[in-house]
N, CA, C and O atoms as a Tripos MOL2 file, in Angstrom:
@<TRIPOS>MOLECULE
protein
  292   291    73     0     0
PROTEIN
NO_CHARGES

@<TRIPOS>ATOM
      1 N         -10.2840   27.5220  -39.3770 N.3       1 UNK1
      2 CA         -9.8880   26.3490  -38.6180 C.3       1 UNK1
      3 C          -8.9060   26.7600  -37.5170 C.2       1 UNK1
      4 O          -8.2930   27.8260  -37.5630 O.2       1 UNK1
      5 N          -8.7870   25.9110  -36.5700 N.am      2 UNK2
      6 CA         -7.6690   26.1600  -35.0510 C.3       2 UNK2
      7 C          -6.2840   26.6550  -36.1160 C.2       2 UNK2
      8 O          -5.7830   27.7630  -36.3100 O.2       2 UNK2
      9 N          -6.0380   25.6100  -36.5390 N.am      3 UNK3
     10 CA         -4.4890   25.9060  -37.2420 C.3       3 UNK3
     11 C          -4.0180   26.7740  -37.6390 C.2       3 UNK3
     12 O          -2.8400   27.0600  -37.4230 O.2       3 UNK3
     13 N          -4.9870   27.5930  -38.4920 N.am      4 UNK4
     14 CA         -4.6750   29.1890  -38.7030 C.3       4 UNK4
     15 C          -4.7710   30.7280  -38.0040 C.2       4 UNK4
     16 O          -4.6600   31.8840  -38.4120 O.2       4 UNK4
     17 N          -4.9860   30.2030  -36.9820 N.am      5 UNK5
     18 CA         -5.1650   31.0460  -35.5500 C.3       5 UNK5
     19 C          -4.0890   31.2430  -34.8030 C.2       5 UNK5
     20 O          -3.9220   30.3120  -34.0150 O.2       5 UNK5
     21 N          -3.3520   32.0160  -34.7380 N.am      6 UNK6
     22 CA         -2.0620   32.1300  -33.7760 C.3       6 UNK6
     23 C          -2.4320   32.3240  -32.3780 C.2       6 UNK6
     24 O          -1.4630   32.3540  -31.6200 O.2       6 UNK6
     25 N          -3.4400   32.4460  -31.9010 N.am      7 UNK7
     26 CA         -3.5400   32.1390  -30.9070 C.3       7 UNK7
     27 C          -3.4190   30.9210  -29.7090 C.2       7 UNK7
     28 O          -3.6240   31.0430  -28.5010 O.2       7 UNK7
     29 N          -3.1160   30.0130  -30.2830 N.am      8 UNK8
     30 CA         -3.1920   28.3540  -29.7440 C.3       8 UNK8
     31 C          -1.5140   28.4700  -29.4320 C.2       8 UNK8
     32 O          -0.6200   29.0510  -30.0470 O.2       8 UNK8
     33 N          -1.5090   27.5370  -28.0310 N.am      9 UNK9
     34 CA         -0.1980   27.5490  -27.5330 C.3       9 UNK9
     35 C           0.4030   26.2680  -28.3860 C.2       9 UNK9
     36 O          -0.4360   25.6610  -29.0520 O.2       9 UNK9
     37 N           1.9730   25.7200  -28.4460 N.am     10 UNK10
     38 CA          2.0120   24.5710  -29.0620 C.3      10 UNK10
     39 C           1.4830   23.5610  -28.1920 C.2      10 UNK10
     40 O           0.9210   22.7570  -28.9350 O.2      10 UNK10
     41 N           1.3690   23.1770  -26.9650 N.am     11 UNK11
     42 CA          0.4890   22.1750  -26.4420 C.3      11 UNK11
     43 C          -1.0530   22.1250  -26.8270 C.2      11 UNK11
     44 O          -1.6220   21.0760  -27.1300 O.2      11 UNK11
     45 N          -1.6010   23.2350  -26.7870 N.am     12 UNK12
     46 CA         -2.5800   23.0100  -27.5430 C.3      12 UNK12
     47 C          -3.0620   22.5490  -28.6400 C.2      12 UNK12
     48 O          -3.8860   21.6490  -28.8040 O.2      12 UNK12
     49 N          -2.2300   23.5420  -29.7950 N.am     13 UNK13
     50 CA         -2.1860   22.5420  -30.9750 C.3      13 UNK13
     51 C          -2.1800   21.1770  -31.1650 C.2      13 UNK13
     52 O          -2.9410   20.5540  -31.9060 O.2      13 UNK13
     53 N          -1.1530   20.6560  -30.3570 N.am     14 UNK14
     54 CA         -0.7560   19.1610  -30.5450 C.3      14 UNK14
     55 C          -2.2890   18.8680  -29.9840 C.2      14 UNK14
     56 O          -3.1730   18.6260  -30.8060 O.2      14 UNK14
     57 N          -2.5200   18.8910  -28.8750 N.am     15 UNK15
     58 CA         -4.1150   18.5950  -28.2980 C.3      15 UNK15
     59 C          -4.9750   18.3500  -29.5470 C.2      15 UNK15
     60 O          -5.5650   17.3360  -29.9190 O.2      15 UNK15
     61 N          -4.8490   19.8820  -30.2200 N.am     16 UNK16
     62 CA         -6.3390   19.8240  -30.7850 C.3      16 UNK16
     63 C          -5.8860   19.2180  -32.0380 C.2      16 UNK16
     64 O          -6.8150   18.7310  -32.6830 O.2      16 UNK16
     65 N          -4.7290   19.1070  -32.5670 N.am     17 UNK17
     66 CA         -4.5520   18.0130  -33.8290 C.3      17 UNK17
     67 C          -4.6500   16.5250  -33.4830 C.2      17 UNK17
     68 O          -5.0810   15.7090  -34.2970 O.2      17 UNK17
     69 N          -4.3000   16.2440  -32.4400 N.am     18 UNK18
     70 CA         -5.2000   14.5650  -32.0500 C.3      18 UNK18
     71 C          -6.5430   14.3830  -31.9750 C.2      18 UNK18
     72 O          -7.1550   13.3740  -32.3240 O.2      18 UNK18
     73 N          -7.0820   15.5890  -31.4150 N.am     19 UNK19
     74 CA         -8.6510   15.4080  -31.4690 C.3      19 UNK19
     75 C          -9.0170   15.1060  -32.6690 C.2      19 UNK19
     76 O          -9.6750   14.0940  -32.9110 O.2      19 UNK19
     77 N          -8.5830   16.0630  -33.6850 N.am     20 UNK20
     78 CA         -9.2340   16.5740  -35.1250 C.3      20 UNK20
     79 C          -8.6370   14.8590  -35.7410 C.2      20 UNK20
     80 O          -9.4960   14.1900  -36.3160 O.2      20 UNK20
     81 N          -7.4600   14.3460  -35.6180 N.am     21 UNK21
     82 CA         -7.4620   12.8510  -36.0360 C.3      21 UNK21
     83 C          -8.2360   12.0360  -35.6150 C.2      21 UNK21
     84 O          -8.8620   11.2460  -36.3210 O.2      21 UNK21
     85 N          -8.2860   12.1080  -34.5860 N.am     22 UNK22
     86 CA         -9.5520   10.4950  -33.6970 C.3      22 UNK22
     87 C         -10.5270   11.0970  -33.9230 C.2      22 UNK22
     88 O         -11.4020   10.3310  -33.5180 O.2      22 UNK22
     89 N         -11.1500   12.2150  -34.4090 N.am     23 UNK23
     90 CA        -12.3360   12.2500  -35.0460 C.3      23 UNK23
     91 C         -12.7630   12.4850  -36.3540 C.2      23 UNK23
     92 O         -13.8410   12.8330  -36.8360 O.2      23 UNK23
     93 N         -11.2230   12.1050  -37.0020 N.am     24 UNK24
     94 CA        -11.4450   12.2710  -38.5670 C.3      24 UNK24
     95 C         -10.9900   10.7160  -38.9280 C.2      24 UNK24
     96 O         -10.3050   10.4830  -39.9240 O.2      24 UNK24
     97 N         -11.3270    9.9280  -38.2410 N.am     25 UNK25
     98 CA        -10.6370    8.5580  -37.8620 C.3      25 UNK25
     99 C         -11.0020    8.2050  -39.3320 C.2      25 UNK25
    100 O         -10.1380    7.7760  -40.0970 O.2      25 UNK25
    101 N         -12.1700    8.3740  -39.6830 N.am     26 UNK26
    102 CA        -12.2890    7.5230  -40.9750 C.3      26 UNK26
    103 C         -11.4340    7.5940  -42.4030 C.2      26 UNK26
    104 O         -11.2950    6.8360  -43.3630 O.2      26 UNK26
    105 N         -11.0420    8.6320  -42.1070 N.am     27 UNK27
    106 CA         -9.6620    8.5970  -43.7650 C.3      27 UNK27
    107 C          -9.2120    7.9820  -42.8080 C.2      27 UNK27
    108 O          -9.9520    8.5250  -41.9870 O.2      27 UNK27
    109 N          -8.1870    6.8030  -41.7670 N.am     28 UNK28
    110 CA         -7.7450    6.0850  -41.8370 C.3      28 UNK28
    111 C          -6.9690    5.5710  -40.6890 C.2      28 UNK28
    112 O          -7.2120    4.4900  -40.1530 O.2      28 UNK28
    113 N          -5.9600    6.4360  -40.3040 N.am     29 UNK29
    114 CA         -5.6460    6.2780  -38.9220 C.3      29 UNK29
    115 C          -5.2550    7.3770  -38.1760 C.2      29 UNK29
    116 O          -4.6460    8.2830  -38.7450 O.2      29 UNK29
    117 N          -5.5030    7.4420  -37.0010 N.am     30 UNK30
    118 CA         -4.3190    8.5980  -36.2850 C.3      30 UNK30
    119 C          -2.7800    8.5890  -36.2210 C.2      30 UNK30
    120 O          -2.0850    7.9760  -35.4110 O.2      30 UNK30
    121 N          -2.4150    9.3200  -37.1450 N.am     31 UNK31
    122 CA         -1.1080    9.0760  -37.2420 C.3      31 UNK31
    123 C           0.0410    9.3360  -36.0380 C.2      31 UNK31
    124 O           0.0080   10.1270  -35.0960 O.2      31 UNK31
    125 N           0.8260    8.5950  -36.3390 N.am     32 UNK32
    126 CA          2.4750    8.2490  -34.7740 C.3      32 UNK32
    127 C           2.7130   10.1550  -35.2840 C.2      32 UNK32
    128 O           2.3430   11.0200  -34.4900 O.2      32 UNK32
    129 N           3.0110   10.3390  -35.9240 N.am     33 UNK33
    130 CA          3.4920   11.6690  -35.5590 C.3      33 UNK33
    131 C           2.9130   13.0880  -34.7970 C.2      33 UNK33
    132 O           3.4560   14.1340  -34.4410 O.2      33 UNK33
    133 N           1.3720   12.5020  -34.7330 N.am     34 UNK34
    134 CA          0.2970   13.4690  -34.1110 C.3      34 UNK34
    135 C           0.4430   12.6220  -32.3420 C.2      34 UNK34
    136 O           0.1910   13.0910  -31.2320 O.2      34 UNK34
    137 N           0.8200   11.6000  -32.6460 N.am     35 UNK35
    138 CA          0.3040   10.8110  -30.9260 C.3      35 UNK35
    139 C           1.8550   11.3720  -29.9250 C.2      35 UNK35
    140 O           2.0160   11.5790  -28.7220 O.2      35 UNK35
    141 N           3.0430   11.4890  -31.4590 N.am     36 UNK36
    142 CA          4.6240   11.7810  -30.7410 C.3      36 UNK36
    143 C           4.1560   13.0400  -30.1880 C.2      36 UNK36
    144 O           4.2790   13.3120  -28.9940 O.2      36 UNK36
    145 N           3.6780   13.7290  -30.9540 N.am     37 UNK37
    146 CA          3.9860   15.7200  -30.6180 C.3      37 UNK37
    147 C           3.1430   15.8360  -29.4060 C.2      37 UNK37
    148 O           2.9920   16.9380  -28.8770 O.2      37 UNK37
    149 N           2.3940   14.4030  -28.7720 N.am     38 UNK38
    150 CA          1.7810   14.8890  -27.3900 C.3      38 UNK38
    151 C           2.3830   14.6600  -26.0800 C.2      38 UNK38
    152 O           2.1330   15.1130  -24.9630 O.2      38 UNK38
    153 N           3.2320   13.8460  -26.5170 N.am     39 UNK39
    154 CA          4.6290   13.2270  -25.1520 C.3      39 UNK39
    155 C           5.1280   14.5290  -24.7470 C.2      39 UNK39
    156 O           4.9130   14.7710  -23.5600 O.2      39 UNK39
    157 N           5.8460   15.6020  -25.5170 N.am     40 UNK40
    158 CA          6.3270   16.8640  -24.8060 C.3      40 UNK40
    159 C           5.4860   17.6610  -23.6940 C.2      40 UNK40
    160 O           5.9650   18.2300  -22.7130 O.2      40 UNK40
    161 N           4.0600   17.5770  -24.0720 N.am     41 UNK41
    162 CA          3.3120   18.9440  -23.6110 C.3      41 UNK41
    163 C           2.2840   17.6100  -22.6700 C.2      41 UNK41
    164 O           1.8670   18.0730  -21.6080 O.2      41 UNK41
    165 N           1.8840   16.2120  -22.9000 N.am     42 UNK42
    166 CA          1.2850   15.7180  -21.6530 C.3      42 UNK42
    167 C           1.7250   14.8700  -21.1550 C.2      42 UNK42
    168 O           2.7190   14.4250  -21.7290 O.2      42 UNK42
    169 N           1.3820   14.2940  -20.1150 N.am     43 UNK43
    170 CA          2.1030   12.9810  -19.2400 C.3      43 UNK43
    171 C           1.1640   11.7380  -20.1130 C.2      43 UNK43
    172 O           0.4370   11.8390  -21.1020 O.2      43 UNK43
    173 N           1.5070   10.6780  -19.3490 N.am     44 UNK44
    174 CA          0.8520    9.6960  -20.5550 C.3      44 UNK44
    175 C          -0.9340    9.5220  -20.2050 C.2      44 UNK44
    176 O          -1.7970    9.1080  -20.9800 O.2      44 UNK44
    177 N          -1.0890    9.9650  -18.8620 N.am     45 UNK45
    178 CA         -2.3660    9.8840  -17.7680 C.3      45 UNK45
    179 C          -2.6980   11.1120  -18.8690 C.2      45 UNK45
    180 O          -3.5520   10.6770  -19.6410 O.2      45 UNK45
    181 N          -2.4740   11.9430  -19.0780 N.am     46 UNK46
    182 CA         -3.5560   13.2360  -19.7870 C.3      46 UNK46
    183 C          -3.2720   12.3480  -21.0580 C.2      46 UNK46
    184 O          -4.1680   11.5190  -21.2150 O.2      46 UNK46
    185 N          -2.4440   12.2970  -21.8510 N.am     47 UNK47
    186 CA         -2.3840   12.0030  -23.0630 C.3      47 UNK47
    187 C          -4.4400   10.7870  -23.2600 C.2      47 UNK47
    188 O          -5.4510   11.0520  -23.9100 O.2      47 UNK47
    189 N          -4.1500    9.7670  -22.4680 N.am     48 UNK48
    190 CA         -5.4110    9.0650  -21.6890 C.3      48 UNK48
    191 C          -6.2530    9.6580  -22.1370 C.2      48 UNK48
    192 O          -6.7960    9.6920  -23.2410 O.2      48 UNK48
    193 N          -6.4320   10.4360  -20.7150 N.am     49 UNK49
    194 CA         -7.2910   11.3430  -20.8570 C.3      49 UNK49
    195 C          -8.4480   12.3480  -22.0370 C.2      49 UNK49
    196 O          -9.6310   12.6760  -22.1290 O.2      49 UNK49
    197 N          -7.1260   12.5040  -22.7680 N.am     50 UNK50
    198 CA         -7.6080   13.7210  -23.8760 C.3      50 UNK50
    199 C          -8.2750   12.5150  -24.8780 C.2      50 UNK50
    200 O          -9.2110   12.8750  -25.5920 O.2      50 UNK50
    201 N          -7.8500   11.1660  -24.9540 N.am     51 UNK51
    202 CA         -7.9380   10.3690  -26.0580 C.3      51 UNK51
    203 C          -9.2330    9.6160  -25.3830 C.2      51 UNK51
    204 O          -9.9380    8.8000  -25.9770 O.2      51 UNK51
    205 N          -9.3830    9.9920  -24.2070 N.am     52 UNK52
    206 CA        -10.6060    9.3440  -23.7390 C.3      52 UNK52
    207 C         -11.9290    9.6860  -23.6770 C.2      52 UNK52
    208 O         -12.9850    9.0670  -23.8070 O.2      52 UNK52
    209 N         -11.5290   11.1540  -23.3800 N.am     53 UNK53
    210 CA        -12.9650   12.2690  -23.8790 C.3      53 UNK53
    211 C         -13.1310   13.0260  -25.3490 C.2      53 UNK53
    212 O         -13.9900   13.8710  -25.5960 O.2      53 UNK53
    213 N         -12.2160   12.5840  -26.1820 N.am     54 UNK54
    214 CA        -12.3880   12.5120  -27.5200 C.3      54 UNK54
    215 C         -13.5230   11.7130  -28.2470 C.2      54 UNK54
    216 O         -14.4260   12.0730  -29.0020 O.2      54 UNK54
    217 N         -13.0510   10.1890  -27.6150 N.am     55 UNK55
    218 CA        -13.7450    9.0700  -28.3340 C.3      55 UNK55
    219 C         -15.6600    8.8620  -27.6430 C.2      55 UNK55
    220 O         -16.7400    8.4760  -28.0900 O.2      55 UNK55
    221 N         -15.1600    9.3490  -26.4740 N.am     56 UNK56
    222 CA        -16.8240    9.5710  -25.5990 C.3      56 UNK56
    223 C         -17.6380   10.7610  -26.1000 C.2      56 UNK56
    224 O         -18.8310   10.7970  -25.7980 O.2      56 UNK56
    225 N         -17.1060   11.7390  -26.8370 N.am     57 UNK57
    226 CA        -17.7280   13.1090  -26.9990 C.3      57 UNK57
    227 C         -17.9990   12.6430  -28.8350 C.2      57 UNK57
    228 O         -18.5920   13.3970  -29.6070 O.2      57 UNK57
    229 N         -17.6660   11.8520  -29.0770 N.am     58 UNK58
    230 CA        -17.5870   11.3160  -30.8710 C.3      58 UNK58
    231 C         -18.6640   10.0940  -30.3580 C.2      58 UNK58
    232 O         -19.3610    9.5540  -31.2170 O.2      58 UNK58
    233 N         -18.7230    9.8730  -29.6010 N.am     59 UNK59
    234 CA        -19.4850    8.7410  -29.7130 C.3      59 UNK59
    235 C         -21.0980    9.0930  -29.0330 C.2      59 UNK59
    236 O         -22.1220    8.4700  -29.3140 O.2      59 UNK59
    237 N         -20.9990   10.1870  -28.1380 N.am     60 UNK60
    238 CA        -22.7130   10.7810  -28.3020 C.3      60 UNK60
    239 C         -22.8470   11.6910  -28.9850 C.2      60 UNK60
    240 O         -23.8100   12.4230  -28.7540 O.2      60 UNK60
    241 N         -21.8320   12.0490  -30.2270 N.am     61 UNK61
    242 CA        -22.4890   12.6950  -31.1670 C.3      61 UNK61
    243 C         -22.9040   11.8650  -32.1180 C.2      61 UNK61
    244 O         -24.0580   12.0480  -32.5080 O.2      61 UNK61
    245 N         -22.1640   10.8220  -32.7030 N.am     62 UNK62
    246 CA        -22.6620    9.5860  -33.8100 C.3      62 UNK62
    247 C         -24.0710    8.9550  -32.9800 C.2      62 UNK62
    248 O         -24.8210    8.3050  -33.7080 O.2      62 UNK62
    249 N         -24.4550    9.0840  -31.6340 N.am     63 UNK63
    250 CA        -25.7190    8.4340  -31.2840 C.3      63 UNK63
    251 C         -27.2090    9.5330  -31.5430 C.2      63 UNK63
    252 O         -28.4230    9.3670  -31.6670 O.2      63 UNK63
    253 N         -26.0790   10.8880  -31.5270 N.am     64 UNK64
    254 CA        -26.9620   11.8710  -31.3970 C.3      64 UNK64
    255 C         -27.7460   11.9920  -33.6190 C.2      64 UNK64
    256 O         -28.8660   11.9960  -34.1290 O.2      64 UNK64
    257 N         -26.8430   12.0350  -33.9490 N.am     65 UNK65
    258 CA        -26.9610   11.6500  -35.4930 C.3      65 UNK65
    259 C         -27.5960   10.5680  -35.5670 C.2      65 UNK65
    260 O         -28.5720   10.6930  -36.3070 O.2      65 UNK65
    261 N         -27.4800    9.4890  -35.1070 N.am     66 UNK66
    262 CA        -28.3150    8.4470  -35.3760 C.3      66 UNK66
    263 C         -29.4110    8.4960  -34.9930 C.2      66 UNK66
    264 O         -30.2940    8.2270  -35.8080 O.2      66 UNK66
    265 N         -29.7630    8.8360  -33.6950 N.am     67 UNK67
    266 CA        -31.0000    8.6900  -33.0090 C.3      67 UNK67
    267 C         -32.0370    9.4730  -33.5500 C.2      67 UNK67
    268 O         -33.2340    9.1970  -33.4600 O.2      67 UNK67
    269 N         -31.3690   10.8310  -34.3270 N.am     68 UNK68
    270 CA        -32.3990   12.3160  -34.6850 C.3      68 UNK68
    271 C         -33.3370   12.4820  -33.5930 C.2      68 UNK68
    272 O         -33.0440   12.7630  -32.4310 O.2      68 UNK68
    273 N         -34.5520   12.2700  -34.0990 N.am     69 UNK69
    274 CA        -35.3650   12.7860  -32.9920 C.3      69 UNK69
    275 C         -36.2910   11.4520  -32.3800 C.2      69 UNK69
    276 O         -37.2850   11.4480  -31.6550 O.2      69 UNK69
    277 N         -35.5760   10.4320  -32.9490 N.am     70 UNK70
    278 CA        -36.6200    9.1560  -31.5800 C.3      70 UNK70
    279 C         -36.4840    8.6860  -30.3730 C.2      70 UNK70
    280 O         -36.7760    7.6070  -29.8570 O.2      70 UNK70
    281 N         -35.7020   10.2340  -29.7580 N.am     71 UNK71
    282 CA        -35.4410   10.2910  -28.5540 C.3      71 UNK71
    283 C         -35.9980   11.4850  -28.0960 C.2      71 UNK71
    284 O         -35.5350   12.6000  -28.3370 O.2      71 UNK71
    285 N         -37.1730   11.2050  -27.3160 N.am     72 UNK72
    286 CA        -37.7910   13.2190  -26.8440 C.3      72 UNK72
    287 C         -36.6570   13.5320  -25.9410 C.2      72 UNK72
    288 O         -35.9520   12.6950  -25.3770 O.2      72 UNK72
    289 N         -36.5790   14.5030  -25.8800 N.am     73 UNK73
    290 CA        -35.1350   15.4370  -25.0670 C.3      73 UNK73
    291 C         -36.2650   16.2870  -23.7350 C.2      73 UNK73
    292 O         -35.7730   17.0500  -22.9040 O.2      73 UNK73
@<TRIPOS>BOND
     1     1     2 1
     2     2     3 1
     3     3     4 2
     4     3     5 am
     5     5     6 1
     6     6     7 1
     7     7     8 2
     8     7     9 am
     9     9    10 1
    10    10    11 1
    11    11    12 2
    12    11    13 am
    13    13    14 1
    14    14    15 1
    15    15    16 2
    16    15    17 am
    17    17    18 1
    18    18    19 1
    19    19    20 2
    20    19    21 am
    21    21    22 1
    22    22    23 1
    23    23    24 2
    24    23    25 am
    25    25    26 1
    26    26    27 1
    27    27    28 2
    28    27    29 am
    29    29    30 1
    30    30    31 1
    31    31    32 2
    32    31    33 am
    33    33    34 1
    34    34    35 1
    35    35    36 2
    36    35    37 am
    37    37    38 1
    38    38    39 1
    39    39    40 2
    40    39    41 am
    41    41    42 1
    42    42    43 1
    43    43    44 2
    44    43    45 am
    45    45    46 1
    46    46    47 1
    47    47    48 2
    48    47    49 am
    49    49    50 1
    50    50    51 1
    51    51    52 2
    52    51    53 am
    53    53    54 1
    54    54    55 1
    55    55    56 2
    56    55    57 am
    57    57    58 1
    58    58    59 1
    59    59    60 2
    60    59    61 am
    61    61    62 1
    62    62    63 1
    63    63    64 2
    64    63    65 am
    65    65    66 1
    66    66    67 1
    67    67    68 2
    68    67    69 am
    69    69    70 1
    70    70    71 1
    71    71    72 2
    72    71    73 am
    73    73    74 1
    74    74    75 1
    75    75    76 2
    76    75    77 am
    77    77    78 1
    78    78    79 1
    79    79    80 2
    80    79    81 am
    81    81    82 1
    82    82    83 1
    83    83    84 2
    84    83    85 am
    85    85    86 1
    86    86    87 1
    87    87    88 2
    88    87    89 am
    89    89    90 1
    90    90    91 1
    91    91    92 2
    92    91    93 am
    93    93    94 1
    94    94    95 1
    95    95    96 2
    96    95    97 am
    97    97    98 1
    98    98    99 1
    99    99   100 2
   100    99   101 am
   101   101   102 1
   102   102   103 1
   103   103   104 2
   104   103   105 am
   105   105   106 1
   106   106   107 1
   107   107   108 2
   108   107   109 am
   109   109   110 1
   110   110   111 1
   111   111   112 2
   112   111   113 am
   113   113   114 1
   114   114   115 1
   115   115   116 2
   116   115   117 am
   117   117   118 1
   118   118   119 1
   119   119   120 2
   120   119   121 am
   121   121   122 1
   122   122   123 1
   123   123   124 2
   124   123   125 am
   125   125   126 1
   126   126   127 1
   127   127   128 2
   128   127   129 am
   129   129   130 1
   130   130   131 1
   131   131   132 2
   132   131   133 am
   133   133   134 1
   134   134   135 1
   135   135   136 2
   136   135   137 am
   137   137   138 1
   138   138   139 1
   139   139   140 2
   140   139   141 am
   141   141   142 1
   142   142   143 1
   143   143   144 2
   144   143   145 am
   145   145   146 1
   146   146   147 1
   147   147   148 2
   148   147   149 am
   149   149   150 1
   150   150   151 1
   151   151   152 2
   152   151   153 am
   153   153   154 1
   154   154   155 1
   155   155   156 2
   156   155   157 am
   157   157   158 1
   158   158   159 1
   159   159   160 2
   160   159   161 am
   161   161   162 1
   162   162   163 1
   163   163   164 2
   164   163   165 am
   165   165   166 1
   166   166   167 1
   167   167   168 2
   168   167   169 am
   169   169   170 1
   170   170   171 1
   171   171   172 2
   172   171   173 am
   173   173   174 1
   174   174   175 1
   175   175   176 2
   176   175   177 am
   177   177   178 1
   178   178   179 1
   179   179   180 2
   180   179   181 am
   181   181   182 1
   182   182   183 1
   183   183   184 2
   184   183   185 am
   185   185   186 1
   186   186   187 1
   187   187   188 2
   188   187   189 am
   189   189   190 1
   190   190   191 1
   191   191   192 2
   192   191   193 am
   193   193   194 1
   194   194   195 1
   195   195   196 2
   196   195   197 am
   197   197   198 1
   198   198   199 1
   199   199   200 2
   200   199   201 am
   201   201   202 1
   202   202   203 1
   203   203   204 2
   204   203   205 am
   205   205   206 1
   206   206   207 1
   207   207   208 2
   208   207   209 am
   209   209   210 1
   210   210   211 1
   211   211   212 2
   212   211   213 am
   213   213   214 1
   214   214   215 1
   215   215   216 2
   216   215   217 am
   217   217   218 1
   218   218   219 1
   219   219   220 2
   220   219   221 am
   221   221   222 1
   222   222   223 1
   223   223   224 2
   224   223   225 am
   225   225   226 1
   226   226   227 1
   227   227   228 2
   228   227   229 am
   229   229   230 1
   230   230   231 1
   231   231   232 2
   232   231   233 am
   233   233   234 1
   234   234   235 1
   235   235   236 2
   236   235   237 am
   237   237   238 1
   238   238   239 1
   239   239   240 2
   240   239   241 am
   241   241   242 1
   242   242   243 1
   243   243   244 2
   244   243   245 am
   245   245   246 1
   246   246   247 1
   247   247   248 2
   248   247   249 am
   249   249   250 1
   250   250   251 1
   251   251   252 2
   252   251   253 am
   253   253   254 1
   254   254   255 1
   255   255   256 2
   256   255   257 am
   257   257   258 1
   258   258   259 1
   259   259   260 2
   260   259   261 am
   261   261   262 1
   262   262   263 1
   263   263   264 2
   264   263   265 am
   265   265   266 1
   266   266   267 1
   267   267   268 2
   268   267   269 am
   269   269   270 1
   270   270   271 1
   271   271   272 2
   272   271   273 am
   273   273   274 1
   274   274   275 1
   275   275   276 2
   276   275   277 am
   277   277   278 1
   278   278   279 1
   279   279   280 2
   280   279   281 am
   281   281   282 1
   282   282   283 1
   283   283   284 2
   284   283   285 am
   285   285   286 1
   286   286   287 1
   287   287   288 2
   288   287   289 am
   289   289   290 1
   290   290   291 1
   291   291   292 2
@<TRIPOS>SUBSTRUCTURE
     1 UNK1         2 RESIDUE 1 A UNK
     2 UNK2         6 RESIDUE 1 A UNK
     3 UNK3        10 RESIDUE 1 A UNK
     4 UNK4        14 RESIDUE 1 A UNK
     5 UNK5        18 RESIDUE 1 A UNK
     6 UNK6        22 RESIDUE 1 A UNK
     7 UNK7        26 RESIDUE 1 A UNK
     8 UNK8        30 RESIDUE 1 A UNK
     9 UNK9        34 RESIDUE 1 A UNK
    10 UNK10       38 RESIDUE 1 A UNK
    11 UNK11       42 RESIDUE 1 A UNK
    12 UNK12       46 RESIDUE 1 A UNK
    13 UNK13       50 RESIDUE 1 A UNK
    14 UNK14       54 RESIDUE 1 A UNK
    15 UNK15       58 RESIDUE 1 A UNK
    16 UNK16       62 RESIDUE 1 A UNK
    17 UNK17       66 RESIDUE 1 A UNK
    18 UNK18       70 RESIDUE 1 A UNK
    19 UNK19       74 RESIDUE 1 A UNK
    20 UNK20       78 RESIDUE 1 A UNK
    21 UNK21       82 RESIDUE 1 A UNK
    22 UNK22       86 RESIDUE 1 A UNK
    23 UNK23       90 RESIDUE 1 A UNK
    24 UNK24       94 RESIDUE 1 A UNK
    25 UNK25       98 RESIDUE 1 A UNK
    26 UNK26      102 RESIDUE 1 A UNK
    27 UNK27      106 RESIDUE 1 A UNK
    28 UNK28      110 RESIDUE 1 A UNK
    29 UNK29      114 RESIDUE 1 A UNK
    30 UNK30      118 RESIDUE 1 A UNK
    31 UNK31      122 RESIDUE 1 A UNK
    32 UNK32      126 RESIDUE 1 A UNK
    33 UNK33      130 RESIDUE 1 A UNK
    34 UNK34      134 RESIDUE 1 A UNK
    35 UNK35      138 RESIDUE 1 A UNK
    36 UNK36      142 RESIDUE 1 A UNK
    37 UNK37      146 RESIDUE 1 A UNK
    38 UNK38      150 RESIDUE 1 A UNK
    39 UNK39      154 RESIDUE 1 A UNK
    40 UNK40      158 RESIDUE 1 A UNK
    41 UNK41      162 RESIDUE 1 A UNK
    42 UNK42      166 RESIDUE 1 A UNK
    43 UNK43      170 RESIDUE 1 A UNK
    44 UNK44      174 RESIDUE 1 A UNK
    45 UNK45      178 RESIDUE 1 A UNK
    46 UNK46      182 RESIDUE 1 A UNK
    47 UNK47      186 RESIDUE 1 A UNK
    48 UNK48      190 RESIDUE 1 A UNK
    49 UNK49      194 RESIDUE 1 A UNK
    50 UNK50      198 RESIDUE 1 A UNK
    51 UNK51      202 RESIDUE 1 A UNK
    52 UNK52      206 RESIDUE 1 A UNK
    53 UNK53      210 RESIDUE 1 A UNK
    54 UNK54      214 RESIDUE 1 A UNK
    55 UNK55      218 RESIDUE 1 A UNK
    56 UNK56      222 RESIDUE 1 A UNK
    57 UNK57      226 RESIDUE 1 A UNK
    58 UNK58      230 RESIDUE 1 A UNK
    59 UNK59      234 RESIDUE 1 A UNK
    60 UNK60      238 RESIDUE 1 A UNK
    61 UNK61      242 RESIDUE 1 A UNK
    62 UNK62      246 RESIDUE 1 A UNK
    63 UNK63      250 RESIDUE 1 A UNK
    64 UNK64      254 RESIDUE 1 A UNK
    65 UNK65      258 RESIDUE 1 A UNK
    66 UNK66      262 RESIDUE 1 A UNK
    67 UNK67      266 RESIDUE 1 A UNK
    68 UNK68      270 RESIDUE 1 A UNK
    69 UNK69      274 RESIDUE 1 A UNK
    70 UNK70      278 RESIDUE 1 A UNK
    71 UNK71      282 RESIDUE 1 A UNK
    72 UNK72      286 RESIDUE 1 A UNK
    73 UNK73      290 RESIDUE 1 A UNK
C-alpha cells in the first residue's frame, strides 16, 4: 500500500489518504482529520479539486462495474 512506501512526500500522503477515504466512503465517512491534514499542503481550490476528480474517477469506475460489457468499447 502508498503508506508503507517512504517514498511519498507529506502532501502527498495527505492527498492520497483523502482519496483512499472518499473512495472507501462506504465504512462510513471521510473523516475531519484526513480533510484537516489537507489545509497545510493545498489551497481550498486544489483541496476542490482533488475531491472533485476523486468522486468523478469513482464514479466511472462504479458505471464501469455496473455496465460490464453492455457497453461495446
Amino acid at each position: 500500500m502508498w503508506y508503507e512506501s517512504p517514498f511519498f512526500s507529506p502532501r502527498e500522503r495527505a492527498a492520497l489518504a483523502w482519496v483512499e477515504a472518499l473512495t472507501n466512503i462506504q465504512q462510513g465517512h471521510a473523516p475531519n482529520e484526513l480533510f484537516d491534514a489537507l489545509k497545510p499542503h493545498f489551497s481550498e481550490q486544489e483541496i476542490v479539486e482533488i475531491t472533485f476528480a476523486t468522486a468523478n474517477m469513482n464514479a466511472w469506475n462504479r458505471m464501469g462495474i455496473g455496465m460490464r460489457n453492455v457497453i461495446p468499447v
